[in-house]
PASEBA-1860 file (N, C-alpha, C; in nm, 3 decimals):
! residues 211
1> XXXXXXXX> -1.699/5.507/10.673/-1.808/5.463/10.587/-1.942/5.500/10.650 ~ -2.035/5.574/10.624/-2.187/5.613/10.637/-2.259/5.516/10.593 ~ -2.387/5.497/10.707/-2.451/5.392/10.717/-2.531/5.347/10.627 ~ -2.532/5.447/10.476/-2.664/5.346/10.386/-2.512/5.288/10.340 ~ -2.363/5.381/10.260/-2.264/5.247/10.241/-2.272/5.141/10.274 ~ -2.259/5.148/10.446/-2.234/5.016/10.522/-2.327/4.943/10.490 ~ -2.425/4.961/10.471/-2.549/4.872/10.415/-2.554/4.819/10.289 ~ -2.541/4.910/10.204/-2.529/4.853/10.041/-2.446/4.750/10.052
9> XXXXXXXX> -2.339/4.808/10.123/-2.179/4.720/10.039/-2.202/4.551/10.149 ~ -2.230/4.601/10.266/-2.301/4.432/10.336/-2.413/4.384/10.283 ~ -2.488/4.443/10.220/-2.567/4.362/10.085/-2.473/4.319/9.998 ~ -2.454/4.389/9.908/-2.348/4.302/9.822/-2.310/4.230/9.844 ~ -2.203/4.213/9.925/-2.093/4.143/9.998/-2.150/3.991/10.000 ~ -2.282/4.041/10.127/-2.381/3.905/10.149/-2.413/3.868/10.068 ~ -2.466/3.904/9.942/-2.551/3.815/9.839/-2.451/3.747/9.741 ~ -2.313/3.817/9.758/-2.235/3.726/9.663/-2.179/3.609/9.737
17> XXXXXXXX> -2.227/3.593/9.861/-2.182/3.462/9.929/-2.300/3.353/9.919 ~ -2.389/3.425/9.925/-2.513/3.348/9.970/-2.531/3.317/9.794 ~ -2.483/3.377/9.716/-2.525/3.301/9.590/-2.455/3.183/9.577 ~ -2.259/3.193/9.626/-2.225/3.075/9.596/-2.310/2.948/9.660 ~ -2.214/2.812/9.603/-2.292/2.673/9.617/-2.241/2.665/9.734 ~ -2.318/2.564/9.859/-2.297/2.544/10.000/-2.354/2.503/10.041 ~ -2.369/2.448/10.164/-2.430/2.338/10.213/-2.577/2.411/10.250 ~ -2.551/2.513/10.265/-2.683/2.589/10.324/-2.765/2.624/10.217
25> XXXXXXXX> -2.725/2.641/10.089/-2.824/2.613/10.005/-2.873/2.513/9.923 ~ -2.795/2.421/9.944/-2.840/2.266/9.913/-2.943/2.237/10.018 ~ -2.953/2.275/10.151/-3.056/2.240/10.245/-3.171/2.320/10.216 ~ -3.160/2.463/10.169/-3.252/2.525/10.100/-3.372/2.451/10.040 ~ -3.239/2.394/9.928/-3.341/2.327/9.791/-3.404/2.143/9.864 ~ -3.331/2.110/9.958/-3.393/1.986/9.938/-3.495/2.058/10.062 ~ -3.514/2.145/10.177/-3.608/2.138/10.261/-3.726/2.248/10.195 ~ -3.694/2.274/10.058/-3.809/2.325/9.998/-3.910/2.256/9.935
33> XXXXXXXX> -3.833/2.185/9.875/-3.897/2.075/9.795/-3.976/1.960/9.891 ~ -3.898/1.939/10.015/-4.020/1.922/10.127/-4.100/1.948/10.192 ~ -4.068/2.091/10.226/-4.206/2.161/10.294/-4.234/2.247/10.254 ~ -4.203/2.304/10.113/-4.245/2.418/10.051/-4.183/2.538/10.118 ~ -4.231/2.663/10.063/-4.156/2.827/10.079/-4.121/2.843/10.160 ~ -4.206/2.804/10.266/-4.163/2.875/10.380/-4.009/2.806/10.504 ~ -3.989/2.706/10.424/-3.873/2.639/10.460/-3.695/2.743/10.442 ~ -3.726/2.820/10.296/-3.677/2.891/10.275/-3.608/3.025/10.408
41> XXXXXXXX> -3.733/3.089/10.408/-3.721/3.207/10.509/-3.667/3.155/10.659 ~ -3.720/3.022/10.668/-3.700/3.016/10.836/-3.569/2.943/10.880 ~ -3.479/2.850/10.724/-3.369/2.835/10.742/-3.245/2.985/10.752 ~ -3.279/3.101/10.706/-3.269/3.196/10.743/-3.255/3.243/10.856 ~ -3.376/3.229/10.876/-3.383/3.243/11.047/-3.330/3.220/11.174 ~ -3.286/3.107/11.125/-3.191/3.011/11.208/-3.057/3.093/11.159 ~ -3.030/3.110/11.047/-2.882/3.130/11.032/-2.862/3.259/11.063 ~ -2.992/3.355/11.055/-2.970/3.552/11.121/-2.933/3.469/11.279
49> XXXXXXXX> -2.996/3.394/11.304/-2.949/3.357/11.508/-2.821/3.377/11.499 ~ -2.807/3.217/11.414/-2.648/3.194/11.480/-2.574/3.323/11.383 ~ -2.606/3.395/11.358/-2.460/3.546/11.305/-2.443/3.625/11.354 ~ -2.575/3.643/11.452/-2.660/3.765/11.588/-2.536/3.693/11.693 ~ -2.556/3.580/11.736/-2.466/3.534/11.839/-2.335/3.528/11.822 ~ -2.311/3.534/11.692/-2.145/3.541/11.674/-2.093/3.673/11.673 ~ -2.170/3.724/11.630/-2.114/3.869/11.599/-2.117/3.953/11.762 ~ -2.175/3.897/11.853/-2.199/3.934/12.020/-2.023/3.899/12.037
57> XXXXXXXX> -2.014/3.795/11.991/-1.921/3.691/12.067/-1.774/3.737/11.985 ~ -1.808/3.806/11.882/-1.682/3.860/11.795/-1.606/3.955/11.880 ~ -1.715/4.049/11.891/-1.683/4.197/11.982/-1.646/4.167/12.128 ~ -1.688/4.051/12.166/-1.669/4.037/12.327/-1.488/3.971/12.297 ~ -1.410/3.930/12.171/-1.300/3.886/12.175/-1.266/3.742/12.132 ~ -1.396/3.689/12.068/-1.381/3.560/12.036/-1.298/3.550/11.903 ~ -1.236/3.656/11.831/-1.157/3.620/11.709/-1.054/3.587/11.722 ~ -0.977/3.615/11.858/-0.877/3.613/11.861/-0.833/3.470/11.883
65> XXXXXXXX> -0.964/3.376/11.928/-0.905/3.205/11.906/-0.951/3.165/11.838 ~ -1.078/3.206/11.730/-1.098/3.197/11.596/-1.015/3.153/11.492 ~ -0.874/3.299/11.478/-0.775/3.298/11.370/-0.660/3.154/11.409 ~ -0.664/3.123/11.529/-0.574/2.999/11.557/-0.642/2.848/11.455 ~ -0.516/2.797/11.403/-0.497/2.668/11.317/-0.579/2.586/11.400 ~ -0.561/2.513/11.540/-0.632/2.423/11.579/-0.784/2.436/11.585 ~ -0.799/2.567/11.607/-0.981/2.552/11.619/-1.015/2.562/11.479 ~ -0.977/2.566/11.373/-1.006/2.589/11.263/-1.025/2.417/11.261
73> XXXXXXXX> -0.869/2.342/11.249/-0.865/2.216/11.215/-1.032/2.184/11.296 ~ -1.029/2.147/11.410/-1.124/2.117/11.476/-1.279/2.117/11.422 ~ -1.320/2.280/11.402/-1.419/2.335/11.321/-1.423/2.186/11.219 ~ -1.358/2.209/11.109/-1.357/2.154/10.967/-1.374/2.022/10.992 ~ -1.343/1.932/11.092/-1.355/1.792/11.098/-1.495/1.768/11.140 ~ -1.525/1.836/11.257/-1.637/1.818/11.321/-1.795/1.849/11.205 ~ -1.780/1.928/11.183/-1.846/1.995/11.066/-1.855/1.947/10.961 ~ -1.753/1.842/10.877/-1.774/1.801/10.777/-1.801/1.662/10.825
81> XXXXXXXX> -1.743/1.560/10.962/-1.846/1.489/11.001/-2.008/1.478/11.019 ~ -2.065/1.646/11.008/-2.225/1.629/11.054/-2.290/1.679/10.914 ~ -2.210/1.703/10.811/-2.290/1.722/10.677/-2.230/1.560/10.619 ~ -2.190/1.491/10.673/-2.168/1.313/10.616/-2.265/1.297/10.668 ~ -2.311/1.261/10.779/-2.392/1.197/10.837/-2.554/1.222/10.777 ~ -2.564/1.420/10.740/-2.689/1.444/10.685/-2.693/1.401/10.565 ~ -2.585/1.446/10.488/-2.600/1.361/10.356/-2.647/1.246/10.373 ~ -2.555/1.160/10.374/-2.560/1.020/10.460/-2.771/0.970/10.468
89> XXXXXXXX> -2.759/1.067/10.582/-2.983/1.035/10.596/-3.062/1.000/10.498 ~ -3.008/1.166/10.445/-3.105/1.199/10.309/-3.099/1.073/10.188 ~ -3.012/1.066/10.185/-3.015/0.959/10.059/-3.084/0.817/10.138 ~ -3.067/0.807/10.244/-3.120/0.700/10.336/-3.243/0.692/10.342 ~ -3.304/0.803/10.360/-3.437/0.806/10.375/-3.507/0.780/10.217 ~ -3.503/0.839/10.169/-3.494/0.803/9.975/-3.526/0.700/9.941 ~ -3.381/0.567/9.991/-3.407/0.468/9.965/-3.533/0.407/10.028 ~ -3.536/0.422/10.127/-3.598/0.351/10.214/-3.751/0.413/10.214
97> XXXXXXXX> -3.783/0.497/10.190/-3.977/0.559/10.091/-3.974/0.655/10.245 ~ -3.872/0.703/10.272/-3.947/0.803/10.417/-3.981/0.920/10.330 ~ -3.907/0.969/10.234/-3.922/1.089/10.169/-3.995/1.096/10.059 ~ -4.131/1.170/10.036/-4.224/1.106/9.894/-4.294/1.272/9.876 ~ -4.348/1.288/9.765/-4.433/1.421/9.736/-4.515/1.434/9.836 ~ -4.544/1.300/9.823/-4.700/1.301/9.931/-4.663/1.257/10.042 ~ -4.778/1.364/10.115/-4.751/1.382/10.276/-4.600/1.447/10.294 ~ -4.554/1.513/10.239/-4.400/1.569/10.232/-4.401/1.636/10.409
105> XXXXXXXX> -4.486/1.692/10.444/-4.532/1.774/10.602/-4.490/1.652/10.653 ~ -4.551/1.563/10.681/-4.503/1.493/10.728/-4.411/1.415/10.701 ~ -4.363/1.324/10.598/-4.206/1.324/10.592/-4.123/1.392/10.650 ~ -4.141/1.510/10.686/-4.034/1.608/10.730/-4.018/1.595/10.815 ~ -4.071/1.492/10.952/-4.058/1.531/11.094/-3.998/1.426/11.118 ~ -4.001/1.339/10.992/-3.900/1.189/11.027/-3.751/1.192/11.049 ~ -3.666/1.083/11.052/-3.574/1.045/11.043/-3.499/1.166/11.110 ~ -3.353/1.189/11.058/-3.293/1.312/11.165/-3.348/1.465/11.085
113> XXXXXXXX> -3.471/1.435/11.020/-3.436/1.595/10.959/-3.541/1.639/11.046 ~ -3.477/1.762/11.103/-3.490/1.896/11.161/-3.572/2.024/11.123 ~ -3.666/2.077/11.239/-3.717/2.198/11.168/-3.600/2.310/11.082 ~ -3.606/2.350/11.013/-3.566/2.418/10.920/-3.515/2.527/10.986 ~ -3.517/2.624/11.115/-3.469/2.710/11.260/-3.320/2.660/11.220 ~ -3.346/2.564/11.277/-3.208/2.448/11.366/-3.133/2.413/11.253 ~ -3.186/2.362/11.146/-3.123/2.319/11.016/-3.026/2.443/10.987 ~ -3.094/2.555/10.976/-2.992/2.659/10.952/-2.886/2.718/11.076
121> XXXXXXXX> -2.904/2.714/11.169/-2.825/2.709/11.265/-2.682/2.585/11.239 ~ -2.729/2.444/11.242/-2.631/2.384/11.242/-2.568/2.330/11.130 ~ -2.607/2.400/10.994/-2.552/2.344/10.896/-2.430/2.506/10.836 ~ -2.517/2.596/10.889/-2.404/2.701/10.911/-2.300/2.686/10.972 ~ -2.322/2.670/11.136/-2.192/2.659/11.201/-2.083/2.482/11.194 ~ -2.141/2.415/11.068/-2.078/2.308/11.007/-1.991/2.328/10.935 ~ -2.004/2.493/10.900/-1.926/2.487/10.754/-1.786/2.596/10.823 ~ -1.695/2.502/10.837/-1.553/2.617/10.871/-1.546/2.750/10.746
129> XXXXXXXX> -1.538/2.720/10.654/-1.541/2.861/10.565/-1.629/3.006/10.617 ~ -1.757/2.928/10.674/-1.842/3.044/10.730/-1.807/3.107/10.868 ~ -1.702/3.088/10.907/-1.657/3.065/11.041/-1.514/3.168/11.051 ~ -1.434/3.086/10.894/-1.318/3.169/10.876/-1.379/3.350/10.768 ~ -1.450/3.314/10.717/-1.513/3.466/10.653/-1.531/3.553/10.737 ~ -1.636/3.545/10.863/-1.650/3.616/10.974/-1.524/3.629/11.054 ~ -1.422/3.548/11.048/-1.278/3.562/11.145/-1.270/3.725/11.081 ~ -1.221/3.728/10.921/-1.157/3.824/10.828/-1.231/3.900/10.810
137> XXXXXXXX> -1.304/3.874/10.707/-1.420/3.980/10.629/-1.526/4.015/10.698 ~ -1.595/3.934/10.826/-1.697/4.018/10.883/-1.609/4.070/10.987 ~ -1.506/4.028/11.047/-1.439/4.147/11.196/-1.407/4.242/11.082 ~ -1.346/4.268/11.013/-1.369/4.385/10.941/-1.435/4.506/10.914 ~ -1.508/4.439/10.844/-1.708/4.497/10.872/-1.695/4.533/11.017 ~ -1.713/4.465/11.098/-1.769/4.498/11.219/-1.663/4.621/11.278 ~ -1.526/4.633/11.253/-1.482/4.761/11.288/-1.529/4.837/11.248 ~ -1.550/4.894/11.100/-1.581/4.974/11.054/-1.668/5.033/11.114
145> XXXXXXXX> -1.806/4.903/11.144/-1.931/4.953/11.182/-1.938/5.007/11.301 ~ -1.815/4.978/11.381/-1.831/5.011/11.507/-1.786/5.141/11.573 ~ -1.757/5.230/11.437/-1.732/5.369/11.497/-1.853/5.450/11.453 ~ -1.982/5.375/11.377/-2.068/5.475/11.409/-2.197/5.417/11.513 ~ -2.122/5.336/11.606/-2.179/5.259/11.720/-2.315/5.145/11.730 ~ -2.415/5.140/11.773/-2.500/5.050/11.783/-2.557/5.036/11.689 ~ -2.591/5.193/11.617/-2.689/5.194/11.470/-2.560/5.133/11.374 ~ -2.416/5.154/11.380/-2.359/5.094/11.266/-2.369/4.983/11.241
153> XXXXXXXX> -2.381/4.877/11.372/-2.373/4.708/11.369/-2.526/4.707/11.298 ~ -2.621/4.762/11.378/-2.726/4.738/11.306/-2.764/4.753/11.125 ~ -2.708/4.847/11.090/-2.669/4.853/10.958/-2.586/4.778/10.859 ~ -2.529/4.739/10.933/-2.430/4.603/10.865/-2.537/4.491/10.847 ~ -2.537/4.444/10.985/-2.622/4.326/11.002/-2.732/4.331/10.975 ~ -2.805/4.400/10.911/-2.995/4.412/10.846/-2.926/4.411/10.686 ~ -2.814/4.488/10.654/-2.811/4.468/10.472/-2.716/4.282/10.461 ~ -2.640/4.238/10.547/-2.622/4.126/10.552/-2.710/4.020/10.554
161> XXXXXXXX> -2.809/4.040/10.647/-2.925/3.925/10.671/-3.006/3.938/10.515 ~ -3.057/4.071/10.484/-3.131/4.116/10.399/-3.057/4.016/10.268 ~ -2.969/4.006/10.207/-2.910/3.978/10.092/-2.922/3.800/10.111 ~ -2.919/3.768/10.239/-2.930/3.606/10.268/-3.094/3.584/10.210 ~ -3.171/3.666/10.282/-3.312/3.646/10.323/-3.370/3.677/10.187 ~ -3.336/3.749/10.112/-3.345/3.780/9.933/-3.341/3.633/9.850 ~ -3.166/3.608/9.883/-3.194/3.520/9.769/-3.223/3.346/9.801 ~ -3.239/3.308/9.966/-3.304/3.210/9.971/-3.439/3.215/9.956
169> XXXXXXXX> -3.481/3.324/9.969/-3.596/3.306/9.957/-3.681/3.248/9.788 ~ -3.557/3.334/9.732/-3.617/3.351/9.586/-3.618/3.161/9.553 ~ -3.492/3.118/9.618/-3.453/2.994/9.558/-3.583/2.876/9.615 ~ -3.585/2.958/9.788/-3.753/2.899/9.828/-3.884/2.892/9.686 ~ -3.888/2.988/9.673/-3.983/2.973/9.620/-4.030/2.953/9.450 ~ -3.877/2.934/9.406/-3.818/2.885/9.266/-3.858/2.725/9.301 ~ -3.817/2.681/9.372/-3.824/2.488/9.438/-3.970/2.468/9.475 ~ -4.007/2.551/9.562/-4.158/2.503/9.605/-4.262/2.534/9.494
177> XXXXXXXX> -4.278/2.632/9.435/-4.351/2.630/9.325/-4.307/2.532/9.204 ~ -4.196/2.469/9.218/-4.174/2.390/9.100/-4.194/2.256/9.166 ~ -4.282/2.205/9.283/-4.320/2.077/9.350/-4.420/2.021/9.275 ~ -4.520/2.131/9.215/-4.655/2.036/9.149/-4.637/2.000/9.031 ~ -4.508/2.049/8.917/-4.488/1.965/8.835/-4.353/1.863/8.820 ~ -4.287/1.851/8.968/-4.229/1.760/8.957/-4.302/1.614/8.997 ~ -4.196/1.522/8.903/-4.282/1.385/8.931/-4.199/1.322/8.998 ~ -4.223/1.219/9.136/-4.211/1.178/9.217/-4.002/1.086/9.195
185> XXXXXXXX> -4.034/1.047/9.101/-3.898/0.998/9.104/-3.735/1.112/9.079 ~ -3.808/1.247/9.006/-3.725/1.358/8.961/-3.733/1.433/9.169 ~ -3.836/1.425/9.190/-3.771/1.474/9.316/-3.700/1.427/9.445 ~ -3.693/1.237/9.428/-3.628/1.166/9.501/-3.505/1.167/9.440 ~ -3.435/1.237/9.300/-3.330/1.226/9.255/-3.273/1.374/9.312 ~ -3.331/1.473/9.326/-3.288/1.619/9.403/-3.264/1.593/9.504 ~ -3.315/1.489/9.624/-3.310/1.497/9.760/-3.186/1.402/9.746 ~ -3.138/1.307/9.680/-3.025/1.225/9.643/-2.927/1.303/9.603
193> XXXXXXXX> -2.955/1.398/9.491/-2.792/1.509/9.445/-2.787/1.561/9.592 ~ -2.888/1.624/9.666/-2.821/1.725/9.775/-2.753/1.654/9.901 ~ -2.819/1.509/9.905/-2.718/1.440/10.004/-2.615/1.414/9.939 ~ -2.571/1.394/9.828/-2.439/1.340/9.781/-2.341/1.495/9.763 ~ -2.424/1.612/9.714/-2.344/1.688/9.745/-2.258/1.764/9.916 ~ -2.405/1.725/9.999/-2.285/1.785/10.112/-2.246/1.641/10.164 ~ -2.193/1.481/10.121/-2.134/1.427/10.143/-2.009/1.444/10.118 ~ -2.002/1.486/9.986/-1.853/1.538/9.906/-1.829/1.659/9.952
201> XXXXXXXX> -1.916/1.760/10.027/-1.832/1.887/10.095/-1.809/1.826/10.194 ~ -1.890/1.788/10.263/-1.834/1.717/10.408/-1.668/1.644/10.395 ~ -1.673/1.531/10.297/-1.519/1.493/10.262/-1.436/1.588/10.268 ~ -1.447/1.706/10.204/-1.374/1.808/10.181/-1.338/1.865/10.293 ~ -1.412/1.901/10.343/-1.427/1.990/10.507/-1.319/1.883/10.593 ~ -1.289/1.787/10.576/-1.244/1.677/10.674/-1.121/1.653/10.624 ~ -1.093/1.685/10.485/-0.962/1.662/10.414/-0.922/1.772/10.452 ~ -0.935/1.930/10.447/-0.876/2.031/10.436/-0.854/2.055/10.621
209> XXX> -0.934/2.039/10.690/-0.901/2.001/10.834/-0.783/1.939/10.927 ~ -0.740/1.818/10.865/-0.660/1.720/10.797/-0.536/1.742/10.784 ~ -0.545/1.809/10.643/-0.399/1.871/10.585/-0.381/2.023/10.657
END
């Protein structure tokens, strides 16, 4: 495969993941709606880290205890324990008036929520699915890429990031521009769906761990 392929098709690839629903874009929409656009790009940011470090850690041989059942089980429990707990906040904070239109900047530095870096870092490596994709479908990729050497990884990994960094962004800035005509109780009910939704992935993550 030649490197604009490898690029297109890791665009693709990426944007049809990053479109599905997930915890990482539920954090999207509720840390947009708190700190506006730029929450978008830099949960990104965090998540190009942690894919930069995995993908080091792929090639150095880390798949090979990846594809094993127990670290998977492991993954999935642990992981869907720390999207309970965020869920869990968010709706906590809600009740309790930490989270409001106003002063949203600051709201944001309260309770356990996290600069938006870190948010994407650890709500990525929460999610076992993102964990088992890269086992399969990115060591994959990454062979391929790796017979046309340093520029191939790089080509993978810029149309991969690129397709993330596309459509959170768009969703950034779909949410933050839609802050000045939401009214205060419609956006304490968004920050409520997105904790209740990664409460119920979190369940999930812990059931399928589990079984």
């Amino acid at each position: 495969m030649d490197l604009i392929a490898l690029f297109i098709t890791a665009f693709l690839v990426g944007l049809s993941g990053a479109m599905m629903p997930g915890p990482l874009l539920t954090v999207t929409i509720a840390e947009s709606a708190r700190r506006g656009f730029k929450a978008g790009p830099l949960i990104v940011l965090g998540h190009a880290i942690l894919e930069l470090a995995l993908i080091i850690a792929l090639l150095a041989g880390l798949s090979f205890y990846l594809k094993k059942p127990l670290v998977t089980t492991v993954i999935s429990i642990v992981g869907g324990a720390f999207l309970l707990f965020m869920g869990l906040n968010m709706i906590k904070d809600v009740l309790q008036g930490r989270i409001t239109l106003e002063g949203s900047e600051n709201n944001a530095a309260k309770g356990v929520n996290m600069h938006p870096v870190m948010a994407g870092i650890l709500v990525s490596v929460s999610n076992p699915f993102w964990i088992v994709w890269w086992a399969t479908i990115g060591l994959t990729y990454l062979t391929m890429a790796l017979k046309s050497g340093a520029i191939g990884i790089t080509s993978f990994f810029s149309g991969h990031i690129m397709a993330d960094l596309l459509w959170y962004s768009l969703i950034a800035a779909a949410v933050a521009g839609g802050r000045r005509f939401i009214k205060p109780r419609v956006y304490q009910a968004i920050i409520i769906l997105c904790g209740l939704f990664l409460i119920g992935l979190g369940g999930y993550f812990i059931y399928t761990g589990i079984n």
